[in-house]
N, CA, C and O atoms as a Tinker XYZ file with bonds, in Angstrom:
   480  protein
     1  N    -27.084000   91.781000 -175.199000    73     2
     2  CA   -27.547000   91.083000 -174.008000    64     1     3
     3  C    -27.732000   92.097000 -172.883000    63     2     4     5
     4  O    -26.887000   92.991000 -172.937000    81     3
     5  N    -28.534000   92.197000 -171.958000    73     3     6
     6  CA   -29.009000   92.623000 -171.172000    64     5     7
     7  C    -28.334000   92.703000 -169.869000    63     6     8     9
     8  O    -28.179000   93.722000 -169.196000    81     7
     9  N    -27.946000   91.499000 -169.590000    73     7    10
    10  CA   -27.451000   91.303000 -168.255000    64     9    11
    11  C    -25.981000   91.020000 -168.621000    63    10    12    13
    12  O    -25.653000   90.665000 -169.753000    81    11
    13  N    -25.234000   91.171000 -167.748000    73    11    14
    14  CA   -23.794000   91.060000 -167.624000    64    13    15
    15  C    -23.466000   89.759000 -166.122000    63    14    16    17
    16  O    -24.139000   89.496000 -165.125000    81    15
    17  N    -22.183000   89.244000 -166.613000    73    15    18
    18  CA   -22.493000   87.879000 -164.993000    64    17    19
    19  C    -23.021000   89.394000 -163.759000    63    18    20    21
    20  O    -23.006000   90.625000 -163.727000    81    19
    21  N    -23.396000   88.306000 -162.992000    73    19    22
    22  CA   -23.137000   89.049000 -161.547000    64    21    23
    23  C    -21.909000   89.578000 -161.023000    63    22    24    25
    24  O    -21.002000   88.931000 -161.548000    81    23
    25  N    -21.342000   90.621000 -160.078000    73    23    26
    26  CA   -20.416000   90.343000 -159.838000    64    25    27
    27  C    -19.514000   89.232000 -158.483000    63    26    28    29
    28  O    -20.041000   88.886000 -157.426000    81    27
    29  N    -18.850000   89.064000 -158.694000    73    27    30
    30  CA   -18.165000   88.461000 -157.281000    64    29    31
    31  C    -17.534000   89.060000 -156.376000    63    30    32    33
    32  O    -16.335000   89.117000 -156.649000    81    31
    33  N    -17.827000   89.580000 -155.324000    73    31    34
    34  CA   -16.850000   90.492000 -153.916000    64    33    35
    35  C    -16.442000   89.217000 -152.700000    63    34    36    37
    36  O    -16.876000   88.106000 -152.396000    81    35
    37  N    -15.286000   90.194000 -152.223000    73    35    38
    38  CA   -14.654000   88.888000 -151.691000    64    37    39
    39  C    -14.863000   90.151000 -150.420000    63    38    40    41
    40  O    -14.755000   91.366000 -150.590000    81    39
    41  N    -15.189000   89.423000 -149.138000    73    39    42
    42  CA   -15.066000   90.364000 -148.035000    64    41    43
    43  C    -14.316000   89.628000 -146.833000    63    42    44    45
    44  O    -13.786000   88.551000 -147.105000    81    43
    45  N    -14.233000   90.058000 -145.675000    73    43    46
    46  CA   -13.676000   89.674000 -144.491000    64    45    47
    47  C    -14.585000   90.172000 -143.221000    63    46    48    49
    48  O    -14.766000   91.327000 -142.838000    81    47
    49  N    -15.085000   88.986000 -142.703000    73    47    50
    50  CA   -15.361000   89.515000 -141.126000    64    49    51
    51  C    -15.108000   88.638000 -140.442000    63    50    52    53
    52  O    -15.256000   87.461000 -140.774000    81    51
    53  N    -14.597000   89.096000 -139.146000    73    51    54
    54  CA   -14.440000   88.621000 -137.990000    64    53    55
    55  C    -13.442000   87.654000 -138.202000    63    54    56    57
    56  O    -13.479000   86.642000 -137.501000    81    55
    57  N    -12.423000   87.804000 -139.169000    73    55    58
    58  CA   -11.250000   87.094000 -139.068000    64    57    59
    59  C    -11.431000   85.964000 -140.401000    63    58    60    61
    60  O    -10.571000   85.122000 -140.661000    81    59
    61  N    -13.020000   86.167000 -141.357000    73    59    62
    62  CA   -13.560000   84.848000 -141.856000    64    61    63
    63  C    -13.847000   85.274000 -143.590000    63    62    64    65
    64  O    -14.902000   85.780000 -143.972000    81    63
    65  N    -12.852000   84.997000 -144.362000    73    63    66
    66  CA   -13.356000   85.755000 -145.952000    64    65    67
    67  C    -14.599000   84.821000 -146.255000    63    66    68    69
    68  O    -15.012000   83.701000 -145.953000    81    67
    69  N    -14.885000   85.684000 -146.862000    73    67    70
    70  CA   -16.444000   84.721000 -148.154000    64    69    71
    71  C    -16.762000   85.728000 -149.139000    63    70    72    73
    72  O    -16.547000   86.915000 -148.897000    81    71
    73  N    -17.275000   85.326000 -150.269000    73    71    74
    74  CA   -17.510000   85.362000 -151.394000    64    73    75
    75  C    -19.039000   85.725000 -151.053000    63    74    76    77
    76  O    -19.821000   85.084000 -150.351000    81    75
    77  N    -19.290000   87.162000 -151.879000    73    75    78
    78  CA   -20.845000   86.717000 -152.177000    64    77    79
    79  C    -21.028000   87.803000 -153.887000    63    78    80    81
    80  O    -20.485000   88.740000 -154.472000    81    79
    81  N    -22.147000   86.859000 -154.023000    73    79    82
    82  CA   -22.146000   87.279000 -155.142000    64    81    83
    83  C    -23.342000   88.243000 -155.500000    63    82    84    85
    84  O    -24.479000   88.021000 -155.081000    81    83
    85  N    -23.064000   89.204000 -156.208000    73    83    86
    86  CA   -24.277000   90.720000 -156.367000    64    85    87
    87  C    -24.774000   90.042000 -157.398000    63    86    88    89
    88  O    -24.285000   90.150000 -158.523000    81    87
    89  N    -25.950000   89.155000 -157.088000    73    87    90
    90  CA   -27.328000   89.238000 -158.100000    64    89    91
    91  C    -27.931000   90.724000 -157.892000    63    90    92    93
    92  O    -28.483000   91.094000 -158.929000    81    91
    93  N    -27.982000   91.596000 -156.951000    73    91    94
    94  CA   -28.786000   93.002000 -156.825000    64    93    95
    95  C    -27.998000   93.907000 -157.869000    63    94    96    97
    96  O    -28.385000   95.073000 -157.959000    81    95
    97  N    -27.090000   93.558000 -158.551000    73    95    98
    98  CA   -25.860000   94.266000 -159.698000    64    97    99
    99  C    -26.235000   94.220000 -160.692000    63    98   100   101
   100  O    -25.825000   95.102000 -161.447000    81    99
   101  N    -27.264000   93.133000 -161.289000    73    99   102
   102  CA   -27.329000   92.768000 -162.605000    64   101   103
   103  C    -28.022000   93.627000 -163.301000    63   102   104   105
   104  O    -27.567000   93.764000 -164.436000    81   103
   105  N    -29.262000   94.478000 -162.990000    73   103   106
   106  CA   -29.515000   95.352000 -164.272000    64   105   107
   107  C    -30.821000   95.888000 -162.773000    63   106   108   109
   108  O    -31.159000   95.280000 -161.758000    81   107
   109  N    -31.303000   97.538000 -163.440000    73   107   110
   110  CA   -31.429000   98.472000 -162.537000    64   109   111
   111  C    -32.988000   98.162000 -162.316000    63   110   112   113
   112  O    -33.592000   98.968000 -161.609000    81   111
   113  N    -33.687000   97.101000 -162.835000    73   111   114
   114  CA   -34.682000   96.514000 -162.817000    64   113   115
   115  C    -35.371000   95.274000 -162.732000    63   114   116   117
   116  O    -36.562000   95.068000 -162.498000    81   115
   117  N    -34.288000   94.348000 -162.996000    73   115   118
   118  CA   -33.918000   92.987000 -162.968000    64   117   119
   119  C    -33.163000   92.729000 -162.089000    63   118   120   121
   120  O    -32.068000   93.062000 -162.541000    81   119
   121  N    -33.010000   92.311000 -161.017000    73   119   122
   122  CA   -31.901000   92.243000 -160.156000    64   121   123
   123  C    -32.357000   90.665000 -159.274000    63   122   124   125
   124  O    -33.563000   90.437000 -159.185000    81   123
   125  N    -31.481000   89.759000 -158.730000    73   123   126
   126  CA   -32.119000   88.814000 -158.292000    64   125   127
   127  C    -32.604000   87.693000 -158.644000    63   126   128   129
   128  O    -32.343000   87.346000 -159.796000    81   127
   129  N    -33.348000   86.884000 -157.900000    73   127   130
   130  CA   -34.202000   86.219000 -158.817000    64   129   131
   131  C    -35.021000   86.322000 -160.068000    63   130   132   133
   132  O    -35.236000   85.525000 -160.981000    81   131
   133  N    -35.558000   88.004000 -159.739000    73   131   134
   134  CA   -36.329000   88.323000 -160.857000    64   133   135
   135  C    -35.478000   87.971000 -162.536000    63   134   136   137
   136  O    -35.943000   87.563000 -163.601000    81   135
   137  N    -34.404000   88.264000 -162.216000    73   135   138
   138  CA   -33.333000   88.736000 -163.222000    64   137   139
   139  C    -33.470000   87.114000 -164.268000    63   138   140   141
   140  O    -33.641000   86.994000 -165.481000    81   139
   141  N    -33.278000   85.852000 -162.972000    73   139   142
   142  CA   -33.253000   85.065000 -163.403000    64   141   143
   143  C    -34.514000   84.279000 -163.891000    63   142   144   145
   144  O    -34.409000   83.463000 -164.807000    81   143
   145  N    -35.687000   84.528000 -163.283000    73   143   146
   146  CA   -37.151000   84.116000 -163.944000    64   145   147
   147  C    -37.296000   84.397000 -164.758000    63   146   148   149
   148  O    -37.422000   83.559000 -165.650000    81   147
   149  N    -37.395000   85.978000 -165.087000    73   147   150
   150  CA   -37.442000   86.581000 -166.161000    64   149   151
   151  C    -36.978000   86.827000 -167.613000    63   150   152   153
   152  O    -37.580000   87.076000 -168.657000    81   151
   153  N    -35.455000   86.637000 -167.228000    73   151   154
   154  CA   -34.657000   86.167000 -168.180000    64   153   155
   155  C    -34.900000   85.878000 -169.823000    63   154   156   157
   156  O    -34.543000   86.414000 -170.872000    81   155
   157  N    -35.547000   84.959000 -169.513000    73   155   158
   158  CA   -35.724000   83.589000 -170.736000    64   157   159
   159  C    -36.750000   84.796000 -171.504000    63   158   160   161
   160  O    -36.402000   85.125000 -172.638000    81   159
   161  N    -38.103000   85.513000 -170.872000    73   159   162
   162  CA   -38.548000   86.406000 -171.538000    64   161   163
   163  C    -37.981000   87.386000 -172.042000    63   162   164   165
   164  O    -38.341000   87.533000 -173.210000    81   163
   165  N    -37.316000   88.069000 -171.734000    73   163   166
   166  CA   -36.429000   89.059000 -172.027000    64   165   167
   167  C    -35.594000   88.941000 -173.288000    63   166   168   169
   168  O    -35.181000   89.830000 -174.033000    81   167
   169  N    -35.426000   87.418000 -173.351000    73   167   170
   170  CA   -34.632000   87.631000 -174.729000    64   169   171
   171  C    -35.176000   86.458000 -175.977000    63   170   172   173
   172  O    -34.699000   86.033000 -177.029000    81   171
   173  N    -36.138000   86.283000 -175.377000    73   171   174
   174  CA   -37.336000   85.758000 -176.278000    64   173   175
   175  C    -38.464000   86.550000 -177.078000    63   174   176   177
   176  O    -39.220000   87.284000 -176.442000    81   175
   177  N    -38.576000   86.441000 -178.227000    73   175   178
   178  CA   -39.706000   87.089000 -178.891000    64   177   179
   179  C    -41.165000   86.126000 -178.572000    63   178   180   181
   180  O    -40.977000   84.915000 -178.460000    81   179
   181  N    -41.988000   86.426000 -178.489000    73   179   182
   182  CA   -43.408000   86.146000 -178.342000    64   181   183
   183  C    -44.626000   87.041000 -179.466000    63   182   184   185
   184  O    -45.211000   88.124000 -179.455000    81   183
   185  N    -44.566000   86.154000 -180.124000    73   183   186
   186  CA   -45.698000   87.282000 -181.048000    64   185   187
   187  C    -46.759000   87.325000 -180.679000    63   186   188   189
   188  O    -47.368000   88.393000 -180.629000    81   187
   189  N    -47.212000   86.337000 -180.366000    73   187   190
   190  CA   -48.625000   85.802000 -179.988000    64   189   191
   191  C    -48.779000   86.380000 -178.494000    63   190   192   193
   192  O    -49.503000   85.645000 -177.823000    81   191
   193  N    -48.429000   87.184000 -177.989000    73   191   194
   194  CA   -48.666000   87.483000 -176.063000    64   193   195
   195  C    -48.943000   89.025000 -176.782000    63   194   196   197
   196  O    -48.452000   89.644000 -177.726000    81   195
   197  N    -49.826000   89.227000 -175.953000    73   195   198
   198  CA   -50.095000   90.775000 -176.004000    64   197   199
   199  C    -50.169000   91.208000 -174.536000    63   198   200   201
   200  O    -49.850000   92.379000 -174.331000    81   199
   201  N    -50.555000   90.427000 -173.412000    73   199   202
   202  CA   -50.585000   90.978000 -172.160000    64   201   203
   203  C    -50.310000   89.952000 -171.478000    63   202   204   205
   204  O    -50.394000   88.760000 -171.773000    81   203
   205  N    -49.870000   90.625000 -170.251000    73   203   206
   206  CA   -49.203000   89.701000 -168.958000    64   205   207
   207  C    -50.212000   90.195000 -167.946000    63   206   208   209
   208  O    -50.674000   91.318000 -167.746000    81   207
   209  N    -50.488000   88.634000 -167.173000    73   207   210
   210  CA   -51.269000   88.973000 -165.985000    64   209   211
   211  C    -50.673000   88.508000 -164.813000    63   210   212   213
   212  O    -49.980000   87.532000 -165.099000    81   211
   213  N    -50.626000   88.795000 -163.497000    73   211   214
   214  CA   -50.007000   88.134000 -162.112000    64   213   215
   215  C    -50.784000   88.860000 -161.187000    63   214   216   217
   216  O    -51.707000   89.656000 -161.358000    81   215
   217  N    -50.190000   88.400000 -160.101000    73   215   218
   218  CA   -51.152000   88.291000 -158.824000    64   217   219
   219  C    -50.374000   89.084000 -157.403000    63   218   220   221
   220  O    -49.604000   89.959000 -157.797000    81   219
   221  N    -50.395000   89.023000 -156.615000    73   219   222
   222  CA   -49.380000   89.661000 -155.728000    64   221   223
   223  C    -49.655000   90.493000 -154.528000    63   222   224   225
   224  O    -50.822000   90.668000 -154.175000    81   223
   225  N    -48.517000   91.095000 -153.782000    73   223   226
   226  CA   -48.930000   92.451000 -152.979000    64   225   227
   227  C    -48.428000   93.992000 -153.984000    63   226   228   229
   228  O    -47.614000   93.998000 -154.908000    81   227
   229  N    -48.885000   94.691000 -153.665000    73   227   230
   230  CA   -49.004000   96.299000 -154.023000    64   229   231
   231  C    -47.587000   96.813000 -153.875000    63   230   232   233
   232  O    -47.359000   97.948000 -154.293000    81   231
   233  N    -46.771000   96.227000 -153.418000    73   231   234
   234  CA   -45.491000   96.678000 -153.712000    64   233   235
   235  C    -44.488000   95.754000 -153.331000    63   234   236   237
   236  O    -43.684000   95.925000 -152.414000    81   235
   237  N    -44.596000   94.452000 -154.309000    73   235   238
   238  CA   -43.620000   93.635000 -154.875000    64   237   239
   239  C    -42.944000   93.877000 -155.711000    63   238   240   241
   240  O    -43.378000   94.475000 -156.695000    81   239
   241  N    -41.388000   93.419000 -155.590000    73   239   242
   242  CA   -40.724000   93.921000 -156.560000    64   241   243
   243  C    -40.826000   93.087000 -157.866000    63   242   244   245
   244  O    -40.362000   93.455000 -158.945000    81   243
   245  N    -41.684000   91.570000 -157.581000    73   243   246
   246  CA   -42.039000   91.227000 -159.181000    64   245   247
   247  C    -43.139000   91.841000 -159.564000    63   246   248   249
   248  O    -43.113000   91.957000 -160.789000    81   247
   249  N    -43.847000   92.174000 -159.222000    73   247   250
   250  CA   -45.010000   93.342000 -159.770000    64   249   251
   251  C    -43.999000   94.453000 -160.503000    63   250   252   253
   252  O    -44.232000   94.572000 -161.706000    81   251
   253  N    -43.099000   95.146000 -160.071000    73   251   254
   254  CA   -42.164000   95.820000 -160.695000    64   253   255
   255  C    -41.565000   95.681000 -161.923000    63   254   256   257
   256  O    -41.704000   96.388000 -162.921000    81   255
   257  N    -40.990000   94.856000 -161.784000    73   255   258
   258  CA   -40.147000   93.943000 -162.609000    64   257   259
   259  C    -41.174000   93.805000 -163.853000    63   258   260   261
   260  O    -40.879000   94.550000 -164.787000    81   259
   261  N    -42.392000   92.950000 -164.065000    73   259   262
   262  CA   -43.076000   92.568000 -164.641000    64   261   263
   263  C    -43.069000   93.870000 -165.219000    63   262   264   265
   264  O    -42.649000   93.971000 -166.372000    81   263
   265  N    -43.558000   95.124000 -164.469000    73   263   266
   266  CA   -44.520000   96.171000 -165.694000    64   265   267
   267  C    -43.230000   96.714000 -166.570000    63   266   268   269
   268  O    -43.409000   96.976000 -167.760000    81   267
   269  N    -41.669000   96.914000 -165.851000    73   267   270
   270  CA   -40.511000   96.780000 -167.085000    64   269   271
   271  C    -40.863000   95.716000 -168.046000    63   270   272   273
   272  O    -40.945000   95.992000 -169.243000    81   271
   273  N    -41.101000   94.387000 -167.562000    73   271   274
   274  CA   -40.886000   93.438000 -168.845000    64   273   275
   275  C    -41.877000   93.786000 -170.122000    63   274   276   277
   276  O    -41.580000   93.770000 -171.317000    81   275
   277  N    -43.161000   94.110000 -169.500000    73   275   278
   278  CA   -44.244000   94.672000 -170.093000    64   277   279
   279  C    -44.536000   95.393000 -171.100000    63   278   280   281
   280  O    -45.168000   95.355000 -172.156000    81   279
   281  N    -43.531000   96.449000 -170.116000    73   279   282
   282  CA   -43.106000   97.576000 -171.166000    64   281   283
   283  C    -42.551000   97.704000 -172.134000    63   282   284   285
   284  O    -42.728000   98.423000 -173.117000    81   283
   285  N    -41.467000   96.603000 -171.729000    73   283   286
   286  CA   -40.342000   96.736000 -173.091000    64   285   287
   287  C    -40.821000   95.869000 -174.561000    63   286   288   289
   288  O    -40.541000   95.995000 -175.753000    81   287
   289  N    -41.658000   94.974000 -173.793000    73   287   290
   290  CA   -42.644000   94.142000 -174.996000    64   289   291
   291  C    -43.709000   94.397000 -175.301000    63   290   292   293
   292  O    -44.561000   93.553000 -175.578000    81   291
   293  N    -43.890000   95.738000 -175.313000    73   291   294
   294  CA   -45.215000   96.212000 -175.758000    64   293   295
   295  C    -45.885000   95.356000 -175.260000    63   294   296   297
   296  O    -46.192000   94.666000 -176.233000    81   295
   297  N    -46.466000   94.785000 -174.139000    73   295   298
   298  CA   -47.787000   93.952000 -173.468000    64   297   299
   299  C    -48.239000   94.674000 -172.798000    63   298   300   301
   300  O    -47.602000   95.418000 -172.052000    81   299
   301  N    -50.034000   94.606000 -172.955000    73   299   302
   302  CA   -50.357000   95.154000 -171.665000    64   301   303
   303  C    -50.361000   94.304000 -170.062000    63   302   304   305
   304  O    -50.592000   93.115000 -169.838000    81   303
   305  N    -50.087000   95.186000 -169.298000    73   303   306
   306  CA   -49.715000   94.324000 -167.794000    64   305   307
   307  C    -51.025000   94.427000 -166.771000    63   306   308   309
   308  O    -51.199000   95.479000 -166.156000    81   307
   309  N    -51.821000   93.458000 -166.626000    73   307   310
   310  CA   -52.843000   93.360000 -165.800000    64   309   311
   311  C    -52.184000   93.123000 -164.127000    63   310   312   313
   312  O    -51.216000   92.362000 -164.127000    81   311
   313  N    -52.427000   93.456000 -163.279000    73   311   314
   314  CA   -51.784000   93.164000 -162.099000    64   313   315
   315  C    -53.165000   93.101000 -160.785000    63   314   316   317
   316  O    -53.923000   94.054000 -160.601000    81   315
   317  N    -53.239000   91.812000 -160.014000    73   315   318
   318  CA   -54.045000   91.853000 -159.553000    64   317   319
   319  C    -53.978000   91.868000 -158.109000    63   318   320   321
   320  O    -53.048000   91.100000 -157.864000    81   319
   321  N    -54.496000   92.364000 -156.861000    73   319   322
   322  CA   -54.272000   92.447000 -155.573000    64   321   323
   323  C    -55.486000   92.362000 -154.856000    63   322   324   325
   324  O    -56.648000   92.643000 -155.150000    81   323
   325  N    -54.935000   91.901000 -153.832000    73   323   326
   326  CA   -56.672000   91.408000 -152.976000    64   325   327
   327  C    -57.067000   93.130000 -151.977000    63   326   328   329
   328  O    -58.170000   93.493000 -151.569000    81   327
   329  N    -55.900000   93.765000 -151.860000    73   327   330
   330  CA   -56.164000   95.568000 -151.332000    64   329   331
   331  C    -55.292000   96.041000 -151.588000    63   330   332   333
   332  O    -54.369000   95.339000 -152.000000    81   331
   333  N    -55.161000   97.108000 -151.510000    73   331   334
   334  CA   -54.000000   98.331000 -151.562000    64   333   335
   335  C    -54.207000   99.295000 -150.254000    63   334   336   337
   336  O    -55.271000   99.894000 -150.106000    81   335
   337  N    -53.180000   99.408000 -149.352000    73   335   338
   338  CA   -52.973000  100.085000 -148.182000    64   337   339
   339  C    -54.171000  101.849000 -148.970000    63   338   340   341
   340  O    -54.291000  102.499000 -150.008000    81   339
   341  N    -54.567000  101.808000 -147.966000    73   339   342
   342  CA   -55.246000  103.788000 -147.823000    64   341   343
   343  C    -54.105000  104.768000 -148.562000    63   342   344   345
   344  O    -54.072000  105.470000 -149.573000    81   343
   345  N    -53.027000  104.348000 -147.282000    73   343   346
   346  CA   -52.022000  105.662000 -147.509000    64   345   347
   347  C    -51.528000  105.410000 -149.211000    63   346   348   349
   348  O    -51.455000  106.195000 -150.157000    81   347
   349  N    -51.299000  104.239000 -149.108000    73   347   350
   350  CA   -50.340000  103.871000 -150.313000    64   349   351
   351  C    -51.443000  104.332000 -151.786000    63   350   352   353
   352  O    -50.752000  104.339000 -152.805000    81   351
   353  N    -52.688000  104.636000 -152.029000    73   351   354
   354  CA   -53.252000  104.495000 -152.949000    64   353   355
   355  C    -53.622000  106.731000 -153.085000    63   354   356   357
   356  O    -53.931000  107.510000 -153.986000    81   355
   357  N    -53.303000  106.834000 -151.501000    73   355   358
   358  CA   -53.461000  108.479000 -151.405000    64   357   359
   359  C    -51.926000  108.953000 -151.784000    63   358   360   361
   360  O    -51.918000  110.085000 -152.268000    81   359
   361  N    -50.814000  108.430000 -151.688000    73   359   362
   362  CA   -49.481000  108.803000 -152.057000    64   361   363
   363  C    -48.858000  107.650000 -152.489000    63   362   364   365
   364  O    -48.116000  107.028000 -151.728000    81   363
   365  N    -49.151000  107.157000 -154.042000    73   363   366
   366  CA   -48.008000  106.229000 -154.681000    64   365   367
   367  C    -46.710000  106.130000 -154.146000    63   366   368   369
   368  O    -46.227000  106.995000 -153.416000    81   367
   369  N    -46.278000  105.363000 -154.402000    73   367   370
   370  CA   -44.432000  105.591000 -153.805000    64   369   371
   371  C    -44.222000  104.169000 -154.242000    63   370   372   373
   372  O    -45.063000  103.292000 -154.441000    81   371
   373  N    -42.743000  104.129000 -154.360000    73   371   374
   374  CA   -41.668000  102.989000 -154.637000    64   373   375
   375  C    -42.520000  101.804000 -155.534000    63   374   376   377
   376  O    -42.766000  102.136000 -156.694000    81   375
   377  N    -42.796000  101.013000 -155.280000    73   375   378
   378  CA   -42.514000   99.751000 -156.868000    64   377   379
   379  C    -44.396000  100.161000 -157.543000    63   378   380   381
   380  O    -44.765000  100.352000 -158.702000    81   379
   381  N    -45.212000  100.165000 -156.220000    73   379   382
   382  CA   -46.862000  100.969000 -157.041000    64   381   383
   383  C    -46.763000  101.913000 -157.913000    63   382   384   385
   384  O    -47.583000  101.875000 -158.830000    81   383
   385  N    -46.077000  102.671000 -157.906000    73   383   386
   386  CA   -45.883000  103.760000 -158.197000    64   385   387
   387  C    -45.228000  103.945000 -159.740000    63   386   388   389
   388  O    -45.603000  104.481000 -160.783000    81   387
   389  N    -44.039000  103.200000 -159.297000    73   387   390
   390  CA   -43.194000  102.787000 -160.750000    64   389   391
   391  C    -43.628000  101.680000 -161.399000    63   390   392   393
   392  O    -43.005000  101.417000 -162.428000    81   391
   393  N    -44.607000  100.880000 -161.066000    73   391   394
   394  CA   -45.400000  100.075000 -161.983000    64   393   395
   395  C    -46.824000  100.759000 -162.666000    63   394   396   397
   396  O    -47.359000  100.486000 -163.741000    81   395
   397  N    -47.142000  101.549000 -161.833000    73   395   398
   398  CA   -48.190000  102.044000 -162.856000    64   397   399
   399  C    -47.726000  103.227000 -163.782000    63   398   400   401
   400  O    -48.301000  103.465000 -164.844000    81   399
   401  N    -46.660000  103.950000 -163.325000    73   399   402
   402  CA   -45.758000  104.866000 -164.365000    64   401   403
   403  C    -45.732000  103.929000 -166.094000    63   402   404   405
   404  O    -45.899000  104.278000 -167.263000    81   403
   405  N    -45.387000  102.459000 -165.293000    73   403   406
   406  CA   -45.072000  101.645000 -166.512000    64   405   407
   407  C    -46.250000  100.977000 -167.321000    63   406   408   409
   408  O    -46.144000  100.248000 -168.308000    81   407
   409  N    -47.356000  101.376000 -166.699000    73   407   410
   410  CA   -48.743000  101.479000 -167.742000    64   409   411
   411  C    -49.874000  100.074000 -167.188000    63   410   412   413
   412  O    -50.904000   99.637000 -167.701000    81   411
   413  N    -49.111000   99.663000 -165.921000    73   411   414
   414  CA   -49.792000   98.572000 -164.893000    64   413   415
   415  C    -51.134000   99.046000 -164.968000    63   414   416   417
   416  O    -51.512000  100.181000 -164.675000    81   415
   417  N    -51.904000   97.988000 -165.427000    73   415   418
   418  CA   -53.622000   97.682000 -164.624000    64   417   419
   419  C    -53.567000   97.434000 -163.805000    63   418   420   421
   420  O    -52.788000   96.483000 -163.744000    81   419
   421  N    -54.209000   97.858000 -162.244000    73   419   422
   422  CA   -54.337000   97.488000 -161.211000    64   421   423
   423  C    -55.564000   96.906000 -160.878000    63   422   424   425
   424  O    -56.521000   97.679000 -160.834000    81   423
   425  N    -55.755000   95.763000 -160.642000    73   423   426
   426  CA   -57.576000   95.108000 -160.056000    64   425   427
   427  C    -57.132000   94.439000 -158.637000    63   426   428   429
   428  O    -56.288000   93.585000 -158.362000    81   427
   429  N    -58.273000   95.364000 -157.672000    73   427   430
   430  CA   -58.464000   94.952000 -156.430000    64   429   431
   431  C    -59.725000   94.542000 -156.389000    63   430   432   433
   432  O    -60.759000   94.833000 -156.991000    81   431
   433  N    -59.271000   93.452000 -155.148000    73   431   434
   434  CA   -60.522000   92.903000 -154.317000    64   433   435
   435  C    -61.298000   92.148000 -154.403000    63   434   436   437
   436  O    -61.101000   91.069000 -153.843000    81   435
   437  N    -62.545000   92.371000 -155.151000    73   435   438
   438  CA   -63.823000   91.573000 -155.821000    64   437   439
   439  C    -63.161000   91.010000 -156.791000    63   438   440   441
   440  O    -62.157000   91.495000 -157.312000    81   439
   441  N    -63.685000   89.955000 -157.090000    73   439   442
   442  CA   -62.787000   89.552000 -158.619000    64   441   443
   443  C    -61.784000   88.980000 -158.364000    63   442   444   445
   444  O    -61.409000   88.147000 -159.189000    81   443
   445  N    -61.215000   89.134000 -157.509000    73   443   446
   446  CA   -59.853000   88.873000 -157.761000    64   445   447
   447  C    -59.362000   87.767000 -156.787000    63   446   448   449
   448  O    -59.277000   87.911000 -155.568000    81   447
   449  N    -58.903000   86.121000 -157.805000    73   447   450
   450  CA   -58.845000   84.894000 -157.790000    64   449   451
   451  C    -57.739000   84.956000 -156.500000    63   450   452   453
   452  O    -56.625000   85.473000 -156.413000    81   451
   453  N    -58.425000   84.322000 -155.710000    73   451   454
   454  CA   -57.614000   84.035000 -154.543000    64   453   455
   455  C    -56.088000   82.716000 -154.835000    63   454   456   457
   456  O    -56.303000   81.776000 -155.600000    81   455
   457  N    -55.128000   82.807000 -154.361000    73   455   458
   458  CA   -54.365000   81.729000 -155.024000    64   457   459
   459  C    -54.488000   80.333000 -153.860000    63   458   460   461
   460  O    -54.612000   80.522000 -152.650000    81   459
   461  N    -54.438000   79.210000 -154.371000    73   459   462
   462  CA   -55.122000   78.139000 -154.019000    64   461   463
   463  C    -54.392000   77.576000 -152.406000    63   462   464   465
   464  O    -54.649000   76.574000 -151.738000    81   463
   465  N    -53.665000   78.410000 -152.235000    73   463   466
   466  CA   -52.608000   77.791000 -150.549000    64   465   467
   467  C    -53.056000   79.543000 -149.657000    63   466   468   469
   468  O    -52.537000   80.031000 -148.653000    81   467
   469  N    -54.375000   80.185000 -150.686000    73   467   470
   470  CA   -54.970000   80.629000 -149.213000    64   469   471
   471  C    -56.429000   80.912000 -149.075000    63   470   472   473
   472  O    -57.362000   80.851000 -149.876000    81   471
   473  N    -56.336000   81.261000 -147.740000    73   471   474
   474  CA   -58.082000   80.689000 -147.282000    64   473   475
   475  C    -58.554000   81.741000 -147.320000    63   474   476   477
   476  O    -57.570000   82.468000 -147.184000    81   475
   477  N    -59.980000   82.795000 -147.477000    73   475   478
   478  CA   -60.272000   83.817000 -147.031000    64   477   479
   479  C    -61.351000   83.491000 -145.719000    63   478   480
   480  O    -61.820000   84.420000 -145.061000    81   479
């Protein structure tokens, strides 16, 4: 298995304990919600999927996430964005960067299906 529970930390401020719990703990790529969407794929076989497609900004961490899942299931990962910042496409960095390391298709702009709660 992949993931291990989260952990539980117990802290104190201002005179007031609480509990919170590290979903950001669970695995160095999965962390979060992702951890938990994703999940069910992760330890599911799919024969029939050869590629994953989604939609997004240029440096989401489910864009991330995805090109790990991608990866590890041999799929190819289509990833689609309505732009990519100047700087960001002249110097990759952080989740762009490590998603196309992970073999991400990137499609901007033209083409690319607006999602239905927005207007251009």
């Amino acid at each position: 298995m992949i993931f291990e529970s989260s952990p539980i930390e117990k802290y104190t401020f201002e005179g007031h304990s609480f509990y919170l719990k590290r979903d950001d703990l669970l695995h160095p790529d999965f962390s979060g919600n992702k951890a938990r969407k994703f999940y069910y794929f992760l330890q599911n076989d799919f024969p029939d999927v050869k590629k994953l497609a989604s939609y997004g900004s240029a440096q989401s961490n489910a864009m991330y996430s995805l090109s790990v899942l991608a990866k590890m299931k041999g799929w190819k990962f289509e990833y689609y964005v309505e732009h990519i910042a100047e700087y960001l496409k002249e110097n990759p960095h952080g989740n762009y960067k490590a998603a196309l390391e992970n073999g991400m298709e990137i499609f901007v702009g033209r083409g690319v299906p607006t999602p239905p709660n927005k207007k251009k």
